[in-house]
DRENDREN-647597 format. One line per field, with one value per residue (C-alpha): residue number from 1; residue in one letter; x, y, z. Coordinates in Angstrom, 2 decimals, padded with zeros to 5 digits. Layout:
residues N
k <- (NUM, ...)
r <- (A, ...)
xx <- (X, ...)
yy <- (Y, ...)
zz <- (Z, ...)
END
This chain:
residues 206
k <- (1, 2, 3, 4, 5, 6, 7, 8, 9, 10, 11, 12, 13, 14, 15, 16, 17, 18, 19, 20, 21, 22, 23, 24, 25, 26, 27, 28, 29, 30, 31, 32, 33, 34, 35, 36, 37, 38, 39, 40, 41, 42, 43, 44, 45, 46, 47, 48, 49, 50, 51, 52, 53, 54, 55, 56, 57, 58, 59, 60, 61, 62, 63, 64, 65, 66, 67, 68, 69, 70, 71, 72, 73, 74, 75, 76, 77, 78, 79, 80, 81, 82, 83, 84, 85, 86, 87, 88, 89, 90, 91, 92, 93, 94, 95, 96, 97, 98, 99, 100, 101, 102, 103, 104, 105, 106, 107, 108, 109, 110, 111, 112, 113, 114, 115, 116, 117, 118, 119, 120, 121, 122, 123, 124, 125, 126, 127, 128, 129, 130, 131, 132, 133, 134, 135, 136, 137, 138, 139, 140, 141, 142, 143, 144, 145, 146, 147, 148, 149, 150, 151, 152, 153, 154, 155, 156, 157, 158, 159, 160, 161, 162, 163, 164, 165, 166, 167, 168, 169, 170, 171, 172, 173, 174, 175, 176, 177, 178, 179, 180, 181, 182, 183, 184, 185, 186, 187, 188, 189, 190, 191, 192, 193, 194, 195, 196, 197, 198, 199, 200, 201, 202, 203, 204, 205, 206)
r <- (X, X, X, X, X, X, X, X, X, X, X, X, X, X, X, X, X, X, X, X, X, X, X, X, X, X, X, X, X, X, X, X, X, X, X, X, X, X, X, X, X, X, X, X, X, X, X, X, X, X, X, X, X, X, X, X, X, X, X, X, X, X, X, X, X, X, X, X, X, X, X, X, X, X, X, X, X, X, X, X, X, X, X, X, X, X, X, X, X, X, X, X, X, X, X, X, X, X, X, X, X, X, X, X, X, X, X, X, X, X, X, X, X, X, X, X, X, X, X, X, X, X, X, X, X, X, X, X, X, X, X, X, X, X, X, X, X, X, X, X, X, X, X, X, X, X, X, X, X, X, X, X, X, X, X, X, X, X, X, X, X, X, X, X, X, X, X, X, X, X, X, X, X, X, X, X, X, X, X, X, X, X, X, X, X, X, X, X, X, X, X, X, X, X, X, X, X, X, X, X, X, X, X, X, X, X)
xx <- (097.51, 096.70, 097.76, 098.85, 097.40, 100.26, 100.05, 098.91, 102.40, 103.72, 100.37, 100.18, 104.11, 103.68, 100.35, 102.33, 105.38, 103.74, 101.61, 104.76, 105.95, 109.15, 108.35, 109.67, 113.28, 113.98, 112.69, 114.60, 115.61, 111.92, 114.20, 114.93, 112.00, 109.55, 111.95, 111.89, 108.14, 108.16, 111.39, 109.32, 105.73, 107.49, 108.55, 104.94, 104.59, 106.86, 105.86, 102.53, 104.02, 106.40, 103.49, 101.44, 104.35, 103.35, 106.60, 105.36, 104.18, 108.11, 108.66, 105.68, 106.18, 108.64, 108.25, 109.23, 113.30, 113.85, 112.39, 112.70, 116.74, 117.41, 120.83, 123.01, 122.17, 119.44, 116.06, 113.34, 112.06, 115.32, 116.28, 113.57, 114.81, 118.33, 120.82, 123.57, 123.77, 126.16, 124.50, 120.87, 123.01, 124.08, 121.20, 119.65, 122.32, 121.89, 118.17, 117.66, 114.25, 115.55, 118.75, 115.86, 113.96, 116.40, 117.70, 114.44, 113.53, 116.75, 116.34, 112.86, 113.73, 116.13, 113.85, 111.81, 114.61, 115.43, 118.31, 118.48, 119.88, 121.94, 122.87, 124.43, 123.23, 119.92, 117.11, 116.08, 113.02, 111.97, 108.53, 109.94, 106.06, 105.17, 107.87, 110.89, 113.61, 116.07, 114.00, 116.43, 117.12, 120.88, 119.29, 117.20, 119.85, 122.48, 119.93, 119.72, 123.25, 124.15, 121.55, 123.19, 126.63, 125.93, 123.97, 127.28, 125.51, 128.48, 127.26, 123.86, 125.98, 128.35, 125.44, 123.95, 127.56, 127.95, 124.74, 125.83, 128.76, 126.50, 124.93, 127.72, 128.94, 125.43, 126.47, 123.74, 124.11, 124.59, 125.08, 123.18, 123.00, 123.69, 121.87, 124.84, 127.58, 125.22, 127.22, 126.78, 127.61, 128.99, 126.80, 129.84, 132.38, 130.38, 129.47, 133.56, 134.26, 131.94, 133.66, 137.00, 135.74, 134.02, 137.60, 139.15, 136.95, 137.44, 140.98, 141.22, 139.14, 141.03)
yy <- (025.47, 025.11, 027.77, 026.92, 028.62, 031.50, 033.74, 037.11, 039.11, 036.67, 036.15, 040.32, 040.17, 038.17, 039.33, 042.95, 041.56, 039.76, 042.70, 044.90, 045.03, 046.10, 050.09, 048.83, 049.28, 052.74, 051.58, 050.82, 047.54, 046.56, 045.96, 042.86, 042.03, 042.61, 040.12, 037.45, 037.27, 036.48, 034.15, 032.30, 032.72, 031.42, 027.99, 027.25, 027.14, 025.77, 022.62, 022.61, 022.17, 018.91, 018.03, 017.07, 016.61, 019.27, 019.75, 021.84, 024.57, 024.99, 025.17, 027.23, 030.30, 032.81, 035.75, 033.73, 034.13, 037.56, 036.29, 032.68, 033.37, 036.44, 037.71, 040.97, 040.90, 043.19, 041.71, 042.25, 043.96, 046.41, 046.67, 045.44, 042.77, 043.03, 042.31, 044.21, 046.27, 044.71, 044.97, 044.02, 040.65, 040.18, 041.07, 038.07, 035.37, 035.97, 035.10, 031.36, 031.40, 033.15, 030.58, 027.58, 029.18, 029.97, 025.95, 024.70, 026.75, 025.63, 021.75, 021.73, 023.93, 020.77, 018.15, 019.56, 019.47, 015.73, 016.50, 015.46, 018.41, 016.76, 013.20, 015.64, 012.98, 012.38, 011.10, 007.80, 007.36, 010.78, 011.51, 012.53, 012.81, 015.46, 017.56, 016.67, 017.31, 020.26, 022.69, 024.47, 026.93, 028.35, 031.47, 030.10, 027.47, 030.84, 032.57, 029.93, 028.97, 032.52, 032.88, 029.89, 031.10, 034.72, 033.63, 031.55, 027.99, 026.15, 022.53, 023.33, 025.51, 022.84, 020.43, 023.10, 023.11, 019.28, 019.64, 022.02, 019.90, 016.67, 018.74, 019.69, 016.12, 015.86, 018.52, 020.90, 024.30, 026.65, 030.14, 033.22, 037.23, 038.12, 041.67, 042.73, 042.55, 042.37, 039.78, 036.11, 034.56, 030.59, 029.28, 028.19, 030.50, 033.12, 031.49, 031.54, 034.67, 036.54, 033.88, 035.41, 038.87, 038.39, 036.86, 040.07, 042.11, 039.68, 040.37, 043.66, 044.72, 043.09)
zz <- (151.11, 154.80, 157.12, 160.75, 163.57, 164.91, 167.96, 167.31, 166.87, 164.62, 162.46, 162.66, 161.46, 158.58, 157.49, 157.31, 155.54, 153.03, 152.56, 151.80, 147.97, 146.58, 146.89, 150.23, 149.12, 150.81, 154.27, 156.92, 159.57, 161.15, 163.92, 165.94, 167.78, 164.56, 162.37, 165.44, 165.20, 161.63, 161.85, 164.89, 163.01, 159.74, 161.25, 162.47, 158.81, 157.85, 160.85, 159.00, 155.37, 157.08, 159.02, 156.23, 153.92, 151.62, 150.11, 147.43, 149.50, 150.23, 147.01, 145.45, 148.15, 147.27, 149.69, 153.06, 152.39, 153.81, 157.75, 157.58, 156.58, 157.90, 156.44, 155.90, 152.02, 151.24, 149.52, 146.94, 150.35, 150.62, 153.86, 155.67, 156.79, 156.41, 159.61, 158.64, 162.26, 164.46, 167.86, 166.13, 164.50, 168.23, 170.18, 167.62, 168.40, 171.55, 171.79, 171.74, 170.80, 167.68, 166.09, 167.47, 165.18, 162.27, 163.20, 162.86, 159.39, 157.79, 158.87, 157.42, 154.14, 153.61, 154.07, 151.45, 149.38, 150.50, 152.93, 156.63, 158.19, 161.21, 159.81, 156.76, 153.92, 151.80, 153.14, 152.87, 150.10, 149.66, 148.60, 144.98, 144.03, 146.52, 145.61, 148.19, 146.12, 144.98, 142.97, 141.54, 143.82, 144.55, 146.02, 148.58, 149.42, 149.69, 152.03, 153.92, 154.42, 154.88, 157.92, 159.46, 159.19, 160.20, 163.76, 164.59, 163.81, 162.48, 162.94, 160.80, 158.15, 157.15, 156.50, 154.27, 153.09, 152.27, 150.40, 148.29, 147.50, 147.13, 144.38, 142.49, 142.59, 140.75, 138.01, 139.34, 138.61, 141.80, 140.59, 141.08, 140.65, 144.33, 145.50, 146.88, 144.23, 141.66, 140.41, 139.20, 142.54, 143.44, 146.38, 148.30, 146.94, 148.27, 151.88, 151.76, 150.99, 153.47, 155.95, 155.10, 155.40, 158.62, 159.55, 158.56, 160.38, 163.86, 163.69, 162.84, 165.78, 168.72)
END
């Protein structure tokens, strides 16, 4: 699998996170600096991967989720990197080098998968052979729906969205045990529900 040359933070960030293991569960938020290095060193990656259309290298790779997708769920890494702090979520959103980043991650995740991010449909003749289709993943598709809808990208979020539903219409299975509830867990019913709650919390602070 080729590796793409990063800048020093973000090859430094990554080559710490992927040496952490799950003893990792009783540390704390790396903070939001540390997680935009490996959110901005994970899509030169993930450029290589499309690059060369190595679509399996997307799929074979199951530590990137936590900083490519950054979310308020905790991971097999605890709290790492979990955004769950209010002023770290918005210091985050704030920096557009970050949601480009986060943008970028998600619309290349769903090419792999066969999915054109901003026309919201399939893509034309994917490369079934190298591995560009769903892989049977309602986790990483959560993760990264969930990163899209907590950093306020609404456009990118309902594409994720109408995939989900595209799938369905294709009788594919999209449950799984979320770390939070600890609870079998509907893709989209759960994208909904946290919307709802996140609705709740708007209102009952102004």
């Amino acid at each position: 699998m080729a590796t793409p040359v990063r800048s020093g933070a973000a090859a430094a960030a990554t080559s710490r996170a992927r040496a952490a293991t799950t003893t990792a569960s009783g540390l704390s938020f790396i903070g939001a600096k540390e997680l935009k290095a490996l959110t901005c060193g994970q899509r030169l990656t993930f450029e290589r991967w499309a690059k060369e259309h190595n679509w399996w290298a997307f799929h074979s790779n199951r530590t990137y989720d936590p900083w490519a997708f950054p979310t308020d769920d905790p991971s097999a890494f605890g709290k790492m990197y979990t955004v769950d702090d209010p002023a770290a979520q918005r210091e985050l959103w704030l920096d557009d080098e970050f949601t480009q980043a986060v943008t970028r991650n998600a619309e290349l995740l769903m090419l792999s998968w066969g999915w054109d991010l901003h026309s919201q449909k399939p893509v034309d003749e994917p490369e079934t052979e190298q591995g560009q289709s769903w892989q049977d993943w309602p986790v990483r598709l959560f993760k990264c729906g969930r990163a899209l809808q907590l950093f306020h990208l609404e456009r990118e979020h309902e594409s994720v969205k109408e995939y989900a539903w595209w799938l369905k219409k294709l009788g594919v299975n999209l449950l799984y045990t979320s770390s939070t509830t600890r609870r079998c867990e509907n893709v989209v019913e759960h994208w909904e529900k946290l919307e709802q709650l996140s609705q709740v919390k708007r209102e009952s602070s102004e």
